[in-house]
C-alpha positions in Angstrom: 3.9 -9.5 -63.8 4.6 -7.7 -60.4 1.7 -5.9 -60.4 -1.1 -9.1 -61.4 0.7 -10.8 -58.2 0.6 -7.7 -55.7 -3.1 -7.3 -56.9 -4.2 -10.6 -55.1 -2.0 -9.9 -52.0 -3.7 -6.5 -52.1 -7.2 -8.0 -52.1 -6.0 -10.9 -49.8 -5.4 -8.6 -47.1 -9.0 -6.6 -47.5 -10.4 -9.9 -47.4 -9.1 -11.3 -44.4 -9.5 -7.6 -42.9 -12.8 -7.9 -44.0 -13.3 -11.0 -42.8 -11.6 -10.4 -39.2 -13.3 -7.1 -38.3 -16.2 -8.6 -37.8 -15.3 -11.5 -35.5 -13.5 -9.2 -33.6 -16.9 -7.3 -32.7 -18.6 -10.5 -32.5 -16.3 -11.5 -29.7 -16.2 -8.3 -27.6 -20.3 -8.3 -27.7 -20.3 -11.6 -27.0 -18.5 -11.5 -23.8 -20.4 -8.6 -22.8 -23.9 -11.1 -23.2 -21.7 -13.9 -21.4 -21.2 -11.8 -18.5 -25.2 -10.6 -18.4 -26.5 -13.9 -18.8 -24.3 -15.0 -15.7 -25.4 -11.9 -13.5 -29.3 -13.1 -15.1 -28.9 -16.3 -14.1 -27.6 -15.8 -10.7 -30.2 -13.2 -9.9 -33.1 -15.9 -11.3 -31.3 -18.8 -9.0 -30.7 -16.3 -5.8 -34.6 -15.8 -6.3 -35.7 -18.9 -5.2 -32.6 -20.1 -3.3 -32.4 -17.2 -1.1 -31.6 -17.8 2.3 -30.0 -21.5 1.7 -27.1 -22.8 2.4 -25.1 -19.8 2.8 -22.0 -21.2 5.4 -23.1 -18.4 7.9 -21.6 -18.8 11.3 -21.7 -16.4 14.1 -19.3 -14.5 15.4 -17.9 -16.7 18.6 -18.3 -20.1 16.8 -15.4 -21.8 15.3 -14.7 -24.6 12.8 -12.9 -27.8 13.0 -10.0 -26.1 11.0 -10.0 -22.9 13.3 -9.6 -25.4 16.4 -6.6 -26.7 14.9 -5.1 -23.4 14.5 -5.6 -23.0 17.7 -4.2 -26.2 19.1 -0.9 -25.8 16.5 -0.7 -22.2 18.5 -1.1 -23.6 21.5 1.8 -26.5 20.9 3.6 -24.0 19.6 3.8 -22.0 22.6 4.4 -25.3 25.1 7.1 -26.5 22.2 8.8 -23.1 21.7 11.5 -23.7 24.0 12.1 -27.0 23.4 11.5 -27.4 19.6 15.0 -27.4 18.2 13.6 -25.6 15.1 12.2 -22.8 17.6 15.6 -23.1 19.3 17.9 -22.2 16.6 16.1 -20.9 13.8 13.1 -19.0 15.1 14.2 -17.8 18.4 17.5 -17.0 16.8 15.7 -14.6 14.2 13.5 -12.8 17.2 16.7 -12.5 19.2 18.9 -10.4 16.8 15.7 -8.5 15.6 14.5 -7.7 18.9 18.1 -6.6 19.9 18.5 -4.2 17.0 15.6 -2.7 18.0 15.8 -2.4 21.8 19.0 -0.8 20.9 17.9 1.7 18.5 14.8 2.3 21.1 17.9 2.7 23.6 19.3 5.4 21.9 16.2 7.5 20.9 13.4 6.4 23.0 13.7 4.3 25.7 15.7 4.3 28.8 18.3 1.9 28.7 19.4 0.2 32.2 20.9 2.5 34.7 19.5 5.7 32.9 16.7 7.6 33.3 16.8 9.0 29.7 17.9 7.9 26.4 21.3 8.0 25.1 20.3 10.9 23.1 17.6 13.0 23.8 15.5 15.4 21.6 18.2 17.9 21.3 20.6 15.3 19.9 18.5 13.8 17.5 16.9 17.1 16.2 20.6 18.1 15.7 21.3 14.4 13.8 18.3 14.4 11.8 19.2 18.4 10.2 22.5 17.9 9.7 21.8 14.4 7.6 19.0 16.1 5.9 20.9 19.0 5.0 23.9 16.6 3.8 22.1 15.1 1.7 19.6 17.5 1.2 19.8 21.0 0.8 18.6 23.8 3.9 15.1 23.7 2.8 14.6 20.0 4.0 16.7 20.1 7.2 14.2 23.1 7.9 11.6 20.9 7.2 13.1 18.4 9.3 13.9 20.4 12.0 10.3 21.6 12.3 8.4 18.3 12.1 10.7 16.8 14.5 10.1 19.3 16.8 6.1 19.4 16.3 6.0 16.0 17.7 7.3 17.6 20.7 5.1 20.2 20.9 2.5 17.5 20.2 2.9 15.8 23.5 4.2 12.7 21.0 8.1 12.8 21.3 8.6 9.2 22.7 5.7 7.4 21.0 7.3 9.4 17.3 10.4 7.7 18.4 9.4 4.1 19.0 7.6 4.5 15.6 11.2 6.2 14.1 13.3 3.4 16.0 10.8 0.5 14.7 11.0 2.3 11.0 14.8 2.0 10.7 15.3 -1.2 12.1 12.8 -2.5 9.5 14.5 -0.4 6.6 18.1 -1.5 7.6 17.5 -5.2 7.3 14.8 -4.6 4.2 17.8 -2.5 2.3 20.8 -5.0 3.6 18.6 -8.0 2.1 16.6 -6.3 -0.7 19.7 -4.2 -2.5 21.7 -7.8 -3.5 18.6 -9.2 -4.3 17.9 -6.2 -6.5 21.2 -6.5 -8.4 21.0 -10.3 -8.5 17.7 -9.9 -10.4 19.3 -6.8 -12.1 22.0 -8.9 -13.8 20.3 -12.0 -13.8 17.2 -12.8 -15.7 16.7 -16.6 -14.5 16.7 -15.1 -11.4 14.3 -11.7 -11.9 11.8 -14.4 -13.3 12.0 -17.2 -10.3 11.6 -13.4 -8.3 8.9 -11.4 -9.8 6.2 -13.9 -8.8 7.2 -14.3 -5.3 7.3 -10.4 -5.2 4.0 -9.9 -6.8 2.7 -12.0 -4.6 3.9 -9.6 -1.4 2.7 -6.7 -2.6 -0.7 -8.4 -3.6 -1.5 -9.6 0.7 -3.7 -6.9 2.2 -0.8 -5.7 5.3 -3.0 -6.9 8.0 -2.3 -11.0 6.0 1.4 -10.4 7.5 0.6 -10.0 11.2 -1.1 -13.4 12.2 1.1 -15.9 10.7 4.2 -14.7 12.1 2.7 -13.8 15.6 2.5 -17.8 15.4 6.4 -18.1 15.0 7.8 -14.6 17.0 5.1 -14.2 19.2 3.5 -10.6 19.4 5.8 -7.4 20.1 8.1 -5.5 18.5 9.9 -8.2 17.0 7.3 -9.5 15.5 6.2 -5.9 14.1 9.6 -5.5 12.7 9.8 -8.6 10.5 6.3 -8.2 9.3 7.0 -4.5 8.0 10.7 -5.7 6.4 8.7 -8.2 4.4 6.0 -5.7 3.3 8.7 -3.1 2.5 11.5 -5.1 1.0 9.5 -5.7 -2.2 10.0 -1.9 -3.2 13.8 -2.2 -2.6 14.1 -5.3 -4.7 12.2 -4.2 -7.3 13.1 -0.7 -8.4 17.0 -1.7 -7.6 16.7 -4.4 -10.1 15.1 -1.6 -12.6 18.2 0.5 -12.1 20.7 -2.2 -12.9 18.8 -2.9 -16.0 18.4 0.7 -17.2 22.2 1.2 -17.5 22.5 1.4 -21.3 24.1 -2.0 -22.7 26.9 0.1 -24.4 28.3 1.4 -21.1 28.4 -2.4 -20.1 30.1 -3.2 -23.2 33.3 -0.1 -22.9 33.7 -1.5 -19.3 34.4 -5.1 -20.4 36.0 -4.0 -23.5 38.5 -2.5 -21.2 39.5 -5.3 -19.3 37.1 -4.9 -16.3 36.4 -7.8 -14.4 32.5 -8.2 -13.4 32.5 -7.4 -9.8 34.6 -4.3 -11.5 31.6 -3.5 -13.4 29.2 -3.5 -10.9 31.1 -1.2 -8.4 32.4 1.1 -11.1 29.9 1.4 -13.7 26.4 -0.5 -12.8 26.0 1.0 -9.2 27.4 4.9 -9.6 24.9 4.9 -12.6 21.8 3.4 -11.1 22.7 5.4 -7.5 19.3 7.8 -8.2 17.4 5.3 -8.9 17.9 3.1 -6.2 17.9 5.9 -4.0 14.3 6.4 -5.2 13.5 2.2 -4.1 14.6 3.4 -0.6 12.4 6.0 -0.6 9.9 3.5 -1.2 10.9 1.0 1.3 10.9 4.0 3.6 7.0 4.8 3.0 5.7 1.2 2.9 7.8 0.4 6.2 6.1 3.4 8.3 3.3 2.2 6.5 3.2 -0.9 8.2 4.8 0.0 11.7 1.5 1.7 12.5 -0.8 -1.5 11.7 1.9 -3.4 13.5 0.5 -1.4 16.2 -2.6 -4.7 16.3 0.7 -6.5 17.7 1.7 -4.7 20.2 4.3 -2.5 18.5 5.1 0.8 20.6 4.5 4.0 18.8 2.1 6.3 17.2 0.4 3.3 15.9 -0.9 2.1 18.8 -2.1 5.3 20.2 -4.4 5.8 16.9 -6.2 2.2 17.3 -6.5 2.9 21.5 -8.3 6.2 20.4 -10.0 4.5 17.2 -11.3 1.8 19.4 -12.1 4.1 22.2 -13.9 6.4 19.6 -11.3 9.6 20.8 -11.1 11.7 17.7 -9.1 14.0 19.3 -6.3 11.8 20.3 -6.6 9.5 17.0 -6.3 12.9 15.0 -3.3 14.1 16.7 -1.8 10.7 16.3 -2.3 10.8 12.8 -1.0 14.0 12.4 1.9 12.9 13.9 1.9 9.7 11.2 1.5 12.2 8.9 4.2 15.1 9.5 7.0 11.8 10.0 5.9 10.0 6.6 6.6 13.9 5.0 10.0 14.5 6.4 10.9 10.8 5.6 10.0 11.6 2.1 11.8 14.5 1.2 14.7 13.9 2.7 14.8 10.9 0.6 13.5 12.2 -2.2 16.3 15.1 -2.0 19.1 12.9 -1.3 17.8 10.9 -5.0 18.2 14.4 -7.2 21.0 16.2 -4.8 23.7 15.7 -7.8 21.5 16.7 -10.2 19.8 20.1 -8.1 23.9 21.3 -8.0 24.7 20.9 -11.5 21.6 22.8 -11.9 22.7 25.7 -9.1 25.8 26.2 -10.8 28.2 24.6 -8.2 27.9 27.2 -6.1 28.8 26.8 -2.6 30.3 23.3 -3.6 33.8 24.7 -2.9 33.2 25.2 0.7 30.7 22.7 1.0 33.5 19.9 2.9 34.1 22.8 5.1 30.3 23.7 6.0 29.9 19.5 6.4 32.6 19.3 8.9 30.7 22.5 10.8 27.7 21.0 10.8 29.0 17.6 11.8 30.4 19.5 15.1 27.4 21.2 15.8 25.1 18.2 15.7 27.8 16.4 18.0 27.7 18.9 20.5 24.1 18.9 20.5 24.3 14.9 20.9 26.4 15.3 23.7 24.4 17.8 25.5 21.4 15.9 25.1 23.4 12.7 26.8 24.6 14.4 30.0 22.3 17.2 30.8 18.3 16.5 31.4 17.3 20.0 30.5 18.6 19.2 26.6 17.4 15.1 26.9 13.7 16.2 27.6 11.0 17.8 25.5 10.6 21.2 27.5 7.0 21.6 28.1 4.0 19.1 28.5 2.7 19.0 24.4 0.2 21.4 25.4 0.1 22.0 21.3 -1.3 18.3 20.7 -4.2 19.0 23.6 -5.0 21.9 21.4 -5.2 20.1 18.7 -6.8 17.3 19.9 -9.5 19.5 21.5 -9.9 21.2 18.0 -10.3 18.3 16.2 -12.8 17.2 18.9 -14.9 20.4 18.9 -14.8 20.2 14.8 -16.4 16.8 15.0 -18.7 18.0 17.5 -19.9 20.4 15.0 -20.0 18.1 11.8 -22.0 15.6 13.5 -24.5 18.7 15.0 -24.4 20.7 12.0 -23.9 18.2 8.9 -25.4 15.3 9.7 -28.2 15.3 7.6 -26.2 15.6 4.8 -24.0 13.1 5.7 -26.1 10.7 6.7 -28.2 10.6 3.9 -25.1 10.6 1.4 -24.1 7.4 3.9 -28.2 5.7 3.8 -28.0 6.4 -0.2 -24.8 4.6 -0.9 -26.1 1.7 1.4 -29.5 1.0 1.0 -29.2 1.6 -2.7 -26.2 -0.1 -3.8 -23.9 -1.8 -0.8 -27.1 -3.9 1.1 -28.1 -5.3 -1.9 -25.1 -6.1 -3.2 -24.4 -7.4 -0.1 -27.2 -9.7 -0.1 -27.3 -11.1 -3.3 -23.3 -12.5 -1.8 -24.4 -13.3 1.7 -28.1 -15.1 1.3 -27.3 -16.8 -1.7 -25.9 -20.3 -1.9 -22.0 -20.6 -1.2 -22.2 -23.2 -4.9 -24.1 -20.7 -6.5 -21.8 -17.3 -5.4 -18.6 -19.4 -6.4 -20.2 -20.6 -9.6 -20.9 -17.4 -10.5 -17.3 -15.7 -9.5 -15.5 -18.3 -11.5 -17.7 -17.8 -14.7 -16.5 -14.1 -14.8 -13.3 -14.6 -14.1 -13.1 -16.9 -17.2 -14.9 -15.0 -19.3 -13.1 -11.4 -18.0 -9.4 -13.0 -17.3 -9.5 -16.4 -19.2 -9.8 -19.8 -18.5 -6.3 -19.3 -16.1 -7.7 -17.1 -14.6 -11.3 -19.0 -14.0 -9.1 -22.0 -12.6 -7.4 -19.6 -10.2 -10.7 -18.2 -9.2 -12.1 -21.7 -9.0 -9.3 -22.5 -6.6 -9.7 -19.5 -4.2 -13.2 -20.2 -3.8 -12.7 -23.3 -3.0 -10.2 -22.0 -0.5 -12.6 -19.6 0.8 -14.9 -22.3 1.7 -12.6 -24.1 3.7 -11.3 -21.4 5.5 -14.8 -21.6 7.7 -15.6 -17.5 6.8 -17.4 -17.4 4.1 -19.9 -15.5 5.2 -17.4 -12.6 6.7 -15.9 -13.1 3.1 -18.6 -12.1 1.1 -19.3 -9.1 3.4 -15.8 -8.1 2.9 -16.1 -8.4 -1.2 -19.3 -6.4 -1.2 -17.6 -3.7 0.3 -14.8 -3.7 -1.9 -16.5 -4.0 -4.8 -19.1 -1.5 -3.8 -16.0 1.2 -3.0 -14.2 -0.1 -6.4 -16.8 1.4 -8.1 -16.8 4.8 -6.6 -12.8 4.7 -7.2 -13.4 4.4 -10.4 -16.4 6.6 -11.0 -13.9 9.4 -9.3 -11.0 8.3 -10.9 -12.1 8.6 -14.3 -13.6 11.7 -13.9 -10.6 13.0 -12.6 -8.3 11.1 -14.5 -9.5 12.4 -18.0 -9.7 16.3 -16.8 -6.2 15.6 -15.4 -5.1 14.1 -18.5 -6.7 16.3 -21.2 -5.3 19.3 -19.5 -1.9 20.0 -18.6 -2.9 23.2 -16.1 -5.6 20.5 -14.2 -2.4 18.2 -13.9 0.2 20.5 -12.2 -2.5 21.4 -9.8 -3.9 18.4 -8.7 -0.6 16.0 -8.8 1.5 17.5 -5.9 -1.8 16.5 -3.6 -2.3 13.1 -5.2 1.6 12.8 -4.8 1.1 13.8 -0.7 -1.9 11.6 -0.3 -0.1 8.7 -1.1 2.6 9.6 1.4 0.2 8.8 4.3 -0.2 5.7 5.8 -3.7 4.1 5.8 -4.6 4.7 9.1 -4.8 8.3 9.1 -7.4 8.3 6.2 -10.3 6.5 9.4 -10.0 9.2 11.4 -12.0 12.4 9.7 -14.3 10.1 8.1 -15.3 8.2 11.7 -15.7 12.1 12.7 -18.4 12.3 10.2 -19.8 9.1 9.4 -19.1 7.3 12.9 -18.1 3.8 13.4 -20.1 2.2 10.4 -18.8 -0.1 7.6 -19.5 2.7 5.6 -16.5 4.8 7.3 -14.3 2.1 6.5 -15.9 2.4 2.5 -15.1 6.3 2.4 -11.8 5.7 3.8 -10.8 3.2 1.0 -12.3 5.6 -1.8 -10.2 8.2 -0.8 -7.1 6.0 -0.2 -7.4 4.1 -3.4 -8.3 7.2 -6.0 -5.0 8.9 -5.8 -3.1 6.1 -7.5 -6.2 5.2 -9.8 -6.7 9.2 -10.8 -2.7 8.6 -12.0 -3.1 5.8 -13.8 -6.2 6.9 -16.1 -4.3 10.9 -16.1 -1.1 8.8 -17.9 -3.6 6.4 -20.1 -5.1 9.7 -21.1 -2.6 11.7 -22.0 -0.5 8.8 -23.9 -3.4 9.1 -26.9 -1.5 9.8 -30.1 -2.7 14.0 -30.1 -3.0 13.4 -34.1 -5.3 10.6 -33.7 -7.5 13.6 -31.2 -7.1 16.0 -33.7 -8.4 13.6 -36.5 -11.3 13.1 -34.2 -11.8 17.4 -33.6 -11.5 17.3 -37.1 -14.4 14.9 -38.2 -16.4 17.2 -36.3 -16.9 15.4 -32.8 -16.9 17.3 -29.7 -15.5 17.0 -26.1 -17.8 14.9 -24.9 -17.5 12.2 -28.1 -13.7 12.9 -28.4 -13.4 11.0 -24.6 -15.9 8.5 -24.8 -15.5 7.5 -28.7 -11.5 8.0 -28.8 -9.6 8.6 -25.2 -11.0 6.4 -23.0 -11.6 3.3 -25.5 -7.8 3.6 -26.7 -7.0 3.8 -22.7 -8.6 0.4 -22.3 -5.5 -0.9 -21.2 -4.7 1.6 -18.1 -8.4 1.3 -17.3 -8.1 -2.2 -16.6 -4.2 -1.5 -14.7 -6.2 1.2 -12.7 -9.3 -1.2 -11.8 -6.1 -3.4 -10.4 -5.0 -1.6 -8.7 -7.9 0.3 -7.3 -9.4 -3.1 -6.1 -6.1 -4.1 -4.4 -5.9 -1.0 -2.2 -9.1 -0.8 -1.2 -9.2 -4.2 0.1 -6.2 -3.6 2.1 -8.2 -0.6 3.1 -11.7 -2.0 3.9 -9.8 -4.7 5.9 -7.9 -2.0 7.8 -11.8 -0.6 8.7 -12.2 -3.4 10.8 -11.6 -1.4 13.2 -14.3 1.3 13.4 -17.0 -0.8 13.2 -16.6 -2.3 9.3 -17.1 -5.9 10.7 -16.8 -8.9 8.6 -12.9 -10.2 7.8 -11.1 -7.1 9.1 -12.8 -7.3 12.5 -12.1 -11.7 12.8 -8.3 -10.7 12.4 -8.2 -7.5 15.1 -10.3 -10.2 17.3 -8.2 -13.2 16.6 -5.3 -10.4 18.4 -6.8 -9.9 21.4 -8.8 -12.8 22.3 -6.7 -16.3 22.5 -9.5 -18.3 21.6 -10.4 -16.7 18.5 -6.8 -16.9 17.5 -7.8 -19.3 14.9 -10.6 -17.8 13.3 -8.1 -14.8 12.9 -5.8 -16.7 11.0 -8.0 -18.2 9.1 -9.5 -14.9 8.3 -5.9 -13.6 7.5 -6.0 -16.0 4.7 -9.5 -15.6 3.2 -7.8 -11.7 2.9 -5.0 -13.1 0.9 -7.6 -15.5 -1.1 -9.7 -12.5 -1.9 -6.2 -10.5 -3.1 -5.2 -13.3 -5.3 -8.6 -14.0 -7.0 -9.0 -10.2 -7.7 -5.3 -9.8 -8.7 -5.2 -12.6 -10.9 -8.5 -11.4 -12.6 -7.6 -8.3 -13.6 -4.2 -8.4 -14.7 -5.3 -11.3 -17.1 -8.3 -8.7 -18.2 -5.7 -6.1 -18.7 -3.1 -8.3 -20.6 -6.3 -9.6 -23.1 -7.3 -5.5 -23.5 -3.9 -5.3 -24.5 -3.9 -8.0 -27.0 
């Protein structure tokens, strides 16, 4: 009797196997024909369309809507002082803000009333910044410390590495004093992680230039201004990977704690905190990168520092000075980084040294404590210990290198590189290009929303349909579709490289320890320092601004597609070896279809860093969106176009954002 009814079940489920397997393929081809016959149509309606009402508008003209941002600027700035919502809200914000960091500044960089110096000069803050790193560090990183903080001497850099240090920790302080009880709020509270994460995805979607017009509006431009836009771009980090930490404490550790009587603001000083201390160590980290990050864009708003001496030399076409800079950028984002990342695994590099040393290591703290105080007072009273000895003869060096090295490359390698740059334009980006910028505004939108419905779902086709709609208004939709060929055009180079790499890094273990320590430092650097080689070799083209974003977006990307790799099941690879396919069939037939999923996070991803990118090239000649915001800057009248710009940026984010991670969630499914 039990075996007549399992029969049926038996042959039910064949059946409806049967019966599903083939929908399923009829639905995954079927998309793929949705998606031609939309690219088929468009390309039959662009054909005799061309040229029609495409929204162009030239460079000095302006809307009706980007007349109003400019009047709401302009009443702005007559209402400021008046306006009792400038008064005590807005004006109370840029006060403390710009105090915290003209004192900072005070005591590291800038001459403070009735001094000719600092309060501490280099030798003081070389001291401060070894000891701390070797407190919570170990010798190796206060060497490294020691060195790259006095490089930027040698550079000729000291007081422009300062500004950018001084506007760094101000931003970090008040990201980390608002981020951290946000972090454990979300941490503990569900409700309030969920009312969060959108909010947060939404910051870390915006391109970082989106942050710099809108609050120029409210804080006017300067350091202030810079500050609060990096401590919104950096606090997402914070409040993120702190609320991971709370809720990676294992529930039974939570559980002895109450069971003995511990109240919960007991349990989250006692238990929750000491146990999530690496990890949100790790979140400051974090906060620490994206803030230095965004101090050197801030640079477009007039804050001081290395920042603004790369986009004078960027803009100015000075290799030499914008790769000196960078370098600069580039040795401070390293120390920053592993001192931080030392201080995360201090506890766990002693228990692995045996405790030695621990015993006197109180002792060798209060020594080294001393020492750096000495040095701190030496560099406040006496000028030859305050000042940089020497006039940073090493960064005119350098700078004349770097100089004499582009010199070269353009003499020397220009055929090559210009005919890698004329094959990548003529035969992929201009066309692309054209088919978004001479065809019909109707016909471009129709088009975008029909893929993002049939790629992301019909949420996602609504939230493209509302974007473009957006874009429309926004009175640059022209500059728009410039901006999304190029970021779609350097999208698919990310990806081309990233899965190349990505499956060699992911089928072999050797490739991986050897390529992640790079991909690991290229993502330390901020995004201005990837312009300046490639303007050495390409010039100032749009097409700089495309290499720039390849090599800025792959690391991440090559990570992604390594880890979808390399989570295949090895059984279900050695089932494959065993049916007799090769290396080539193994990755296409088995790896990279059962890494749908990380494919699709990695084409994200990939797309939302190389718009931040391409936006960012805007500066060396990449026109279109990125170049509207630098102008809205620095001429008054244009202020609104900037703006609007700004938010065709975020519009652009969004759309692709909202596309993708819907793709990813249905590969999933």
């Amino acid at each position: 009797m039990t075996v007549a009814l399992e029969k049926p079940e038996n042959a039910d489920t064949a059946e409806q196997v049967e019966k599903t397997a083939p929908v399923v393929g009829v639905r995954r081809v079927s998309r793929r024909m949705m998606v031609a016959a939309i690219l088929v149509v468009w390309l039959l309606l662009f054909a005799v369309l061309r040229g029609k009402q495409t929204l162009t508008l030239a460079a000095a003209d302006l809307t009706g809507l980007h007349r109003w941002f400019n009047d709401v600027n302009d009443s702005i700035g007559a209402d400021r002082n008046s306006n009792p919502l400038f008064l005590y809200f807005f004006n109370e914000i840029r006060l403390v803000i710009d105090n915290l960091v003209t004192f900072i500044q005070h005591l590291i960089s800038q001459p403070p009333p009735g001094r000719p110096l600092p309060q501490i000069g280099w030798l003081g803050v070389v001291g401060i910044v070894g000891y701390i790193s070797w407190a919570v560090g170990n010798w190796r990183v206060a060497l490294l410390a020691v060195a790259g903080f006095t490089f930027f001497g040698l550079q000729g850099l000291w007081q422009e590495s300062m500004d950018t240090l001084a506007l760094t920790l101000s931003a970090v302080f008040v990201a980390l004093l608002i981020g951290i009880p946000l972090g454990v709020w979300a941490g503990l509270s569900n409700r309030f992680n969920r009312i969060m994460t959108p909010f947060l995805d939404f910051m870390q979607t915006m391109p970082t230039f989106v942050y710099l017009a809108p609050l120029t509006l409210f804080f006017l431009i300067g350091p202030a201004s810079a500050t609060i836009a990096t401590l919104i771009y950096a606090a997402p980090p914070a409040i993120r990977i702190t609320a991971h930490a709370i809720r990676s404490v294992p529930e039974t550790t939570v559980e002895a704690a109450d069971s003995l009587g511990s109240t919960r603001w007991q349990t989250l000083l006692k238990v929750l905190l000491p146990m999530s201390k690496r990890t949100v160590v790790m979140g400051v980290n974090q906060t620490i990168m994206a803030a230095l990050a965004m101090v050197t864009i801030a640079a477009l708003i007039d804050a001081p520092g290395l920042g603004k001496t790369v986009v004078q030399a960027l803009q100015s076409l000075d290799v030499g000075t914008a790769f000196n800079a960078g370098l600069a950028i580039v040795v401070m984002a390293i120390v920053l980084d592993r001192v931080t990342t030392a201080a995360s695994g201090r506890a766990e590099a002693a228990r692995r040294s045996g405790n030695r040393l621990l015993k006197w290591r109180r002792q060798l703290l209060v020594a080294g404590g001393v020492t750096a105080a000495v040095l701190v007072y030496l560099s406040h009273t006496y000028v030859w210990a305050a000042e940089f000895p020497g006039e940073g003869s090493t960064g005119s060096t350098i700078a004349s290198a770097a100089d004499n090295v582009t010199t070269w490359a353009q003499d020397n390698l220009s055929g090559v590189t210009n005919a890698f740059r004329d094959a990548i334009t003529n035969g992929l980006l201009n066309p692309f290009q054209t088919l978004l910028t001479d065809s019909p505004w109707w016909l471009v939108g129709a088009a975008l929303v029909g893929l993002g419905a049939v790629l992301g779902g019909w949420r996602a086709g609504v939230t493209t349909a509302v974007c473009v709609g957006l874009l429309v208004g926004t009175g640059v939709w022209s500059d728009s579709m410039v901006t999304l060929a190029s970021t779609v055009v350097a999208t698919v180079l990310v990806m081309a490289l990233g899965v190349i790499f990505g499956v060699w890094m992911g089928r072999s273990p050797l490739v991986d320890r050897l390529m992640r320590p790079s991909l690991d430092a290229a993502q330390v650097m901020p995004p201005f320092v990837y312009l300046v080689p490639f303007l050495a070799l390409f010039g100032a083209t749009r097409f700089t601004a495309i290499v720039a974003a390849v090599v800025y977006a792959v690391p991440v990307v090559i990570k992604i597609v390594a880890d979808g790799v390399r989570a295949v099941p090895e059984t279900t690879v050695e089932a494959a070896t065993a049916a007799g396919c090769n290396t080539w069939q193994i990755i296409t037939k088995v790896q990279l279809p059962m890494s749908r999923s990380a494919l699709t996070l990695a084409t994200n991803q990939g797309l939302i860093y190389v718009l931040s990118m391409v936006v960012v090239g805007g500066l060396v000649g990449a026109g279109a969106l990125g170049y509207d915001v630098v102008a809205g800057f620095s001429r008054g009248e244009l202020y609104g176009k900037g703006l609007a710009a700004g938010l065709a940026i975020v519009l652009l984010g969004v759309m692709f954002d909202r596309i993708t991670q819907a793709a990813a969630r249905r590969t999933s499914a």
